[in-house]
Each structure stands twice: as C-alpha cells, then as structure tokens.
C-alpha positions, 0 to 999 in steps of 0.5 A, spaced: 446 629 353 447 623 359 454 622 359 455 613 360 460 614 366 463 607 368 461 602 373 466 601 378 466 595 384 470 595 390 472 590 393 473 590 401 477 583 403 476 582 412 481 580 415 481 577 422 486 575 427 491 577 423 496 575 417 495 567 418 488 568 422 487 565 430 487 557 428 493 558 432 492 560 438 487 554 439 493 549 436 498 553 441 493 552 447 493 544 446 500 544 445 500 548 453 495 544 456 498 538 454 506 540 457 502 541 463 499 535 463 505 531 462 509 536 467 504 534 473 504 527 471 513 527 472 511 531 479 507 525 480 510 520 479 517 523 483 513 524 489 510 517 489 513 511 493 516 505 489 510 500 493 505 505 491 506 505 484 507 498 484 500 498 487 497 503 482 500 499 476 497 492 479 491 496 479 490 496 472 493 491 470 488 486 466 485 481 470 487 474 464 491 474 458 490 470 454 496 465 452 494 463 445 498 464 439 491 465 435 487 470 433 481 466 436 482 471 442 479 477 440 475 479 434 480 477 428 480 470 430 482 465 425 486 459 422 490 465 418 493 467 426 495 460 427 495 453 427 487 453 430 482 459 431 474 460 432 475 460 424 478 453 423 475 449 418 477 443 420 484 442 422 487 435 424 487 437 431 481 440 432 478 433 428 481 429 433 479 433 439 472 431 436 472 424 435 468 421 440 472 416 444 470 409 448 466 410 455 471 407 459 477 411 456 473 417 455 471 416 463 479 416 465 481 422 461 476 426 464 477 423 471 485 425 470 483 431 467 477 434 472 483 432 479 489 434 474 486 442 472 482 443 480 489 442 483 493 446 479 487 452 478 486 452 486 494 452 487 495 457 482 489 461 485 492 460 492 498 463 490 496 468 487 491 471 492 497 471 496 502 474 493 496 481 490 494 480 499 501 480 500 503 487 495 497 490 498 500 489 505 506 492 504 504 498 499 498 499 505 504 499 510 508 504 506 502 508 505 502 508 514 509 510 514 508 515 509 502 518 512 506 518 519 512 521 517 507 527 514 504 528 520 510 529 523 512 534 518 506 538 518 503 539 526 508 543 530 508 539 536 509 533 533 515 536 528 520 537 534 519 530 537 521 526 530 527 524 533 524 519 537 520 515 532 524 509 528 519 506 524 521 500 519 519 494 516 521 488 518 519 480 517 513 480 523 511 488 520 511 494 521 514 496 526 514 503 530 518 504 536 518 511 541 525 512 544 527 516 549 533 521 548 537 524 553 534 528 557 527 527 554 524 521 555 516 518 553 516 516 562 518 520 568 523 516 572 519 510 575 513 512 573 508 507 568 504 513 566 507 516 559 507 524 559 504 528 555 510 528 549 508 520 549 501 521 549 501 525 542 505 521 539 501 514 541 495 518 539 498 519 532 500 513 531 493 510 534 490 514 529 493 511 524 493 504 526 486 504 527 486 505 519 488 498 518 485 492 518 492 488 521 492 485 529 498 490 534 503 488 539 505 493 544 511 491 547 514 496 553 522 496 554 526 498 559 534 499 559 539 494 564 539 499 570 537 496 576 531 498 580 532 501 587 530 497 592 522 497 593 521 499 587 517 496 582 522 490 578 524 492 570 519 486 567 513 489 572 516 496 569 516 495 561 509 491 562 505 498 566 508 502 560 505 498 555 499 497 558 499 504 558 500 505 552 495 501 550 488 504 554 491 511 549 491 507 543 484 504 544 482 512 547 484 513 539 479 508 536 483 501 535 478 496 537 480 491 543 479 485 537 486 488 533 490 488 540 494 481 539 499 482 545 501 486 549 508 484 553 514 487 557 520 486 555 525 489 560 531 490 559 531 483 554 531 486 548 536 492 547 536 497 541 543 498 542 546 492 545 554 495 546 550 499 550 545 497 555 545 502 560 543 508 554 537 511 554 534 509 547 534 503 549 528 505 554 523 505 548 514 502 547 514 498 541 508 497 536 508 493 530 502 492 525 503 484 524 503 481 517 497 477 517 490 476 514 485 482 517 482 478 523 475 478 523 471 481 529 466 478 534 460 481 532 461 477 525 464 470 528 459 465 529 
C-alpha cells in the first residue's frame, strides 16, 4: 500500500552583487567622472590668463540678442509676452504701422529712415569690429608673451638667459627688448654681430613673431659712452646692431613685408635714465605694432 508523501518546493532566491545590488557602482562612477571634470575645468581656468579667457568668452558669445520685450523673438511669440508680437491681433500700434501714408510723406520718411539707420548701423559696425579686432589683438599678444615665456622656461639654453628679456605691453604694442647684463652683454664690444647668446634669443623671439600678422620694428640701442677715436659713432653702432638683428630675424622666417622699421637709437633713449652709462641700457628693441594685419605684395594690385 503507497504511502502519499508530501510534495515539498524549494525556493532558492540569487542574489548579485550584494544586499543593494550593483546599481551603485554606476551612480558612483558618474558622481567620480563628474568631480574630475569640474577639478580639471578649476585647473584650467586657474592656468589661463584673464585676455584669454576674455577671448574664449567672446568666442561664444551669441553673435545678436534680440531687444525685444516680446515673445515674438523665439517660439512662444505673442501679445500674452507684451504689447506686440508675431501673434497680435490687431493692436492700435501695429494698425497704425500699417496704414498707408501720402506719396510724399511716405517718401520723406523712408528717406529719413534709410540715411538715419545706414549711419548708425555703419557706425556701430565700425565700432564694434574695432573693438573685437582690438580684443583679438591683445589676447594674441598675451598668447606670444606666454608662449615666450614658456620657452624660456622649457630649453635649457634659453632658461638661463631670461634675465635678459623684459617683455611688456605698451600703447605702440608688444615690446621685447634684449638687454645686456654686466659682463654678459648680446655684442661683443664695438662689434655689430650679435654673439651667440643673442642669436638664440632673437631666434626665439622671430619664431614667434612670424606667428603673428602685425608689422615689427627693430630698434639697436647703445648706452652714453663715447666711442674711442676712429671708431665707428653710437648712432652708426645702434643702426648695425639692428640691422643684424634683423637678417637673424628674417633667417627665422618673418617676411620682409612685416618689417615697418628698422632704426638706431644710440644712446637717445635710456632704459635707466639716472644712469646712462649702465650696461642695460646696451639693449635691441622689437615691438609687435598695434595695427590692422598688412597685406602682402603678392595680394596688393
């Protein structure tokens, strides 16, 4: 006789990736990922300089706002935004723009109108090409002053000869200027050929120059000695010097087109004016001038 034995189901739960699962691990990836980001773009921001990221923030700056207090600018356009809009129906303003006016009248106006709006659309276009060329000016020069600055930093031969480079901004541009030190000056005495020390700097400095679109002037100055007799003057000195400077500059590929002067200033113009004898005041000068690019010969007609 068969004996009913009970039927017993076993129920066996799988568990993965622990009590709460492993939708952790991806929320926590995100939340890493998204810390790193925002650490690199703190990195960033704190390694750039102000020009730059004044040029980077016109960059994308939108190109027209609209000045309308309306809707009628975007896609909810319409009188329930204000007074008028591409939905109107049928204000007394919008009535009035449309009613037609006498021949003559109609003429005057749109005469008035057509000089009033070209004069003021010219001039405010003129106005503000200036002033994004002139941003664009000055973030390229900070980027050239930067990008000489690291190179002096970065090759061992030129990190030992930054203190003989005084780079500013001024009114006329950016200005690079090579001084002698005591004992190590960029020409041996009375000669116009830059030694070797000078060859690498002017080098680095043409290299960069040529980068650019703006016109150089190369200025040689020496400081108040007088020349022994015989010996060739301080304005003759100063004008060799730069004009030495200059066939090194070209050797680095900056057209003759770019060259907007070259000129010695003997001892006229002292970088230490309480001391005119010092030897830092024994300097070339090399300004990247403020001014529109200049076109070169091939494209002049």
């Amino acid at each position: 006789m068969a004996t009913n034995r009970p039927i017993i189901i076993k129920k066996i739960k799988k568990v993965s990736g622990g009590h709460h699962g492993g939708a952790w691990k991806v929320a926590y990836a995100d939340f890493v990922t998204a810390m790193m980001a925002f650490f690199l773009m703190l990195w960033l921001i704190n390694n750039t300089e102000p020009e730059q990221r004044q040029g980077i923030a016109d960059y994308f700056a939108p190109a027209s706002v609209s000045q309308s207090m309306s809707g009628s600018g975007g896609v909810l356009g319409g009188t329930s935004f204000g007074q008028e809009g591409s939905r109107s129906s049928g204000t007394a303003s919008i009535v009035d723009r449309l009613a037609p006016s006498p021949a003559e009248e109609q003429r005057d106006q749109q005469e008035t109108s057509s000089s009033g709006s070209v004069g003021e659309e010219t001039e405010l276009s003129l106005g503000a090409l200036a002033t994004a060329m002139s941003r664009r000016e000055t973030a390229e020069f900070a980027s050239a002053e930067q990008s000489l600055r690291q190179a002096l930093q970065d090759m061992p031969e030129l990190a030992e000869l930054s203190n003989h480079v005084l780079i500013e901004m001024t009114e006329e541009g950016l200005r690079i200027q090579l001084i002698d030190q005591e004992g190590r000056p960029m020409f041996n005495p009375g000669s116009t050929e830059p030694n070797e020390r000078a060859r690498i700097l002017l080098r680095a400095v043409g290299e960069i120059a040529a980068r650019l679109p703006n016109r150089v002037t190369i200025s040689g100055h020496t400081d108040s000695s007088p020349t022994p007799p015989g010996a060739p003057t301080n304005w003759k000195l100063s004008s060799d010097r730069a004009n030495s400077a200059l066939r090194v500059l070209a050797g680095t590929g900056l057209p003759d087109h770019r060259i907007a002067e070259v000129r010695g200033r003997a001892g006229a113009e002292p970088l230490y004016p309480d001391d005119p004898y010092l030897a830092g005041n024994r300097r070339l000068s090399i300004t990247l001038l403020r001014e529109a690019p200049v076109v070169p010969p091939e494209h002049m007609r």
